[in-house]
C-alpha positions in Angstrom: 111.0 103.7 100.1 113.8 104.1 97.2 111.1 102.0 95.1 108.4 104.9 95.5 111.5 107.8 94.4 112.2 105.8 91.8 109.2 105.3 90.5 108.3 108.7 90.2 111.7 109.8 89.1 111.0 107.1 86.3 107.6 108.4 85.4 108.5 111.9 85.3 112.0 111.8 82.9 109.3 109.6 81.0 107.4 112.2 80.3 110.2 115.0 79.9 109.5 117.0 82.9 112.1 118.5 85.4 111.8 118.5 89.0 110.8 121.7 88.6 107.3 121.3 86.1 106.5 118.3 88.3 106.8 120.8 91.9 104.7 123.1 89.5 101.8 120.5 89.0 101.6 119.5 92.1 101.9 122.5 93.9 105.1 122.0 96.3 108.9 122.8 96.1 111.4 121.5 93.7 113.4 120.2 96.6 110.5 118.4 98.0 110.1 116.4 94.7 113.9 115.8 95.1 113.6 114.5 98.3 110.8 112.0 97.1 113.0 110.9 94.1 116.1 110.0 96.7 113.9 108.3 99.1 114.9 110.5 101.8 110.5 111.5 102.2 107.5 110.0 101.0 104.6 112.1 99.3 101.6 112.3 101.9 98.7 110.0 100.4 96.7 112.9 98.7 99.9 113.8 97.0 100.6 110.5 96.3 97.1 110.0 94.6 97.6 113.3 92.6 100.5 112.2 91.2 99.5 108.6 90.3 96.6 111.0 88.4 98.7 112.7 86.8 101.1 110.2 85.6 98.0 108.0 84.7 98.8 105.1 86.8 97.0 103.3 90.1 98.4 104.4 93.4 99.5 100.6 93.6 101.5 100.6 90.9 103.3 103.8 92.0 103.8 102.6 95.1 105.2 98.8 94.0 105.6 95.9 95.7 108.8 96.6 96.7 107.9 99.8 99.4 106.4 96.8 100.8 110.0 94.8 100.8 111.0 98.2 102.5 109.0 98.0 105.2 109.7 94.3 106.1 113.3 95.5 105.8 113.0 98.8 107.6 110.6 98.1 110.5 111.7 94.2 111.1 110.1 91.0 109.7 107.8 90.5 113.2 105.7 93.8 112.3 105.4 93.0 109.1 104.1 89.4 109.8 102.0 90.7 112.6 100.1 93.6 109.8 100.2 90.3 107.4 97.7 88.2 110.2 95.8 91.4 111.2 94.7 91.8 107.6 93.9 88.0 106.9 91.8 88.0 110.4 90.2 91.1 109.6 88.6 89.7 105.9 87.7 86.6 108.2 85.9 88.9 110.3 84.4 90.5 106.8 83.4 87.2 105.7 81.5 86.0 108.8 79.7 89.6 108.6 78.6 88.5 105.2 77.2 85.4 106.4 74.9 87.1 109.2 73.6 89.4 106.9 73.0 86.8 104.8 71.3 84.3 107.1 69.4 87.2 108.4 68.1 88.0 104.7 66.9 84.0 104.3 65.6 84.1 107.2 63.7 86.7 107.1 62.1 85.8 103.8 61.0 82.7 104.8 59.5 83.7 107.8 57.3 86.0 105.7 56.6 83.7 103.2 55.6 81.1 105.3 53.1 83.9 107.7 52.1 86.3 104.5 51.5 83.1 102.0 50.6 80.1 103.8 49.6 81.8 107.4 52.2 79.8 109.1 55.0 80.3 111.3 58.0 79.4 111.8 59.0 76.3 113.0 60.5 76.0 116.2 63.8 73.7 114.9 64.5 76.4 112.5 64.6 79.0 114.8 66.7 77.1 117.4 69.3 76.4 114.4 69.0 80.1 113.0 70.1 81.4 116.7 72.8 78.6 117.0 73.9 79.8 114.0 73.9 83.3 114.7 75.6 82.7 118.0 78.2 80.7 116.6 79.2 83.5 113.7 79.1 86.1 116.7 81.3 83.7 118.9 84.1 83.7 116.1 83.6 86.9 115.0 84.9 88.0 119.0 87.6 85.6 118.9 88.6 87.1 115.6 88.4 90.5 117.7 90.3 89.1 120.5 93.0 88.0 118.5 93.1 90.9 116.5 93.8 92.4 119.8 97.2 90.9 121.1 98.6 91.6 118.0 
């Protein structure tokens, strides 16, 4: 977490304020914007944001890359490989979402094309591949789940 202190420390001497005009601002003690300086306690996320405002910088680049270092360090490599594969699984699960809304859209349009236009329906193939293809995104997407799960 020293990477979050320090970045704040940085950004507020950058500026010219003391601890002091910074616990002002933001509404909290001087020795609370210590503590976040010397890594000893993090800024809850609203704080957090109010000061990235207020410094004029993303939240990410408060926060760095390296808190993330931290963490690997501080809570041990397995957790942080285990929140590394939870967050790849979970945009695959995003991504398969997108697809059934998007097959959904297709396939509604062309069913009402083809009955509003040319007083048809559907053909029976397409519907057989549309629910194949439904099942099979739905099949993945609780695998996904599952596996999401033992992690």
């Amino acid at each position: 977490m020293m990477a979050l202190g320090d970045n704040i420390r940085k950004l507020r001497e950058e500026r010219g304020m003391t601890q002091q005009q910074m616990a002002d601002k933001l509404y909290v003690s001087r020795q609370t914007v210590c503590r976040w300086e010397n890594g000893s306690r993090c800024p809850d996320l609203i704080t957090a944001k109010k000061i990235a405002t207020e410094f004029g910088v993303s939240l990410d680049a408060l926060i760095s890359d390296d808190d993330m270092e931290d963490l690997e360090r501080i809570s041990g490599a397995g957790k942080f490989i285990k929140y590394k594969r939870k967050v790849k699984l979970q945009e695959y699960q995003r991504k398969i979402l997108e697809f059934l809304q998007v097959l959904g859209g297709v396939y509604l349009s062309i069913s009402l094309i083809l009955r509003v236009r040319f007083d048809m329906r559907m053909p029976v193939w397409s519907v057989v591949l549309g629910v194949c293809l439904v099942a099979g995104a739905f099949a993945l997407n609780r695998r996904l789940v599952r596996r999401m799960e033992d992690l």
